[in-house]
N, C-alpha and C positions, 0 to 999 in steps of 0.2 A: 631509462625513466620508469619505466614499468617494476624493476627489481625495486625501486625507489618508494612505487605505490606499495608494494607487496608486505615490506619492511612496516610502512605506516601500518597500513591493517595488523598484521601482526600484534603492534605496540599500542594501536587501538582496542585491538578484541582484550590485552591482557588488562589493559588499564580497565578497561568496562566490568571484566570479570573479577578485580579486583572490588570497585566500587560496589558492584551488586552482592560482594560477599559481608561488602561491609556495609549493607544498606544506606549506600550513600549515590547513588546514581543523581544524574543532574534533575530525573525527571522526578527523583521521590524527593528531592532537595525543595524541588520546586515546589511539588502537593505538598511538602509538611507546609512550606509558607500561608501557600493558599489555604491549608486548615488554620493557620494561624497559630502556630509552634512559632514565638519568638524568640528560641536560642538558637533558631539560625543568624550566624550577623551576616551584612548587607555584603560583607567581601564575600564569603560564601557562596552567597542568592550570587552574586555578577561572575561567579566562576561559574556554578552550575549553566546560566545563560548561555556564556561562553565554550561550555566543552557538549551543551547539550547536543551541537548538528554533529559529533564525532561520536558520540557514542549511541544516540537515539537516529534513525532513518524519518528521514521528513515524507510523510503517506501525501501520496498524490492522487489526484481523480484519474480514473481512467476510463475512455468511451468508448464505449461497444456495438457497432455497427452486425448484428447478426440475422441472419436468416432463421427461420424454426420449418422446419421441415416435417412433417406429418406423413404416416401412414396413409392409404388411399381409405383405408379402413375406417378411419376416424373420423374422417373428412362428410358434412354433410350431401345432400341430391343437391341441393343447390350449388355448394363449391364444386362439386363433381360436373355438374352441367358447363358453371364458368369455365372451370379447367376444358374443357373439350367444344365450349365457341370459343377458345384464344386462337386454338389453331384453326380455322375456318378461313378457305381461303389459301392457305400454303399447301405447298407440297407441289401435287402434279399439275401444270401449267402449259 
């Protein structure tokens, strides 16, 4: 299955690399319409549609759960203080 996906890409990058030499990609197909270039005809615009999710990548959100980590240096007297009552309390017991 996987030689199968391989094969597709292949025949996808060539046909893209085709289209973009001949400025005809689905997605400049599209922008001429939306500028309102009417020698594209309608069979055109519904192939462009159609081969657009093969040759363009559909952009996704992606969310970022990160920490930011700071020098002690940077850090005001006040976060320095907090930082040093969290641990108040632990340790020797």
């Amino acid at each position: 299955m996987s030689e199968f996906k391989e094969v597709g890409r292949k025949v996808s990058s060539r046909v893209a690399g085709k289209l973009a030499s001949e400025n005809a990609t689905p997605l400049e197909i599209m922008a001429r319409v939306m500028a309102g270039d009417t020698t594209v005809t309608e069979m055109q615009f519904e192939a462009a549609k159609a081969a657009a999710p093969y040759i363009h990548p559909k952009l996704s959100a992606v969310q970022m759960n990160a920490t930011v980590r700071r020098s002690v240096e940077d850090m005001t007297d006040e976060e320095l203080a907090a930082l040093a009552n969290d641990g108040e309390g632990e340790g020797e017991g």
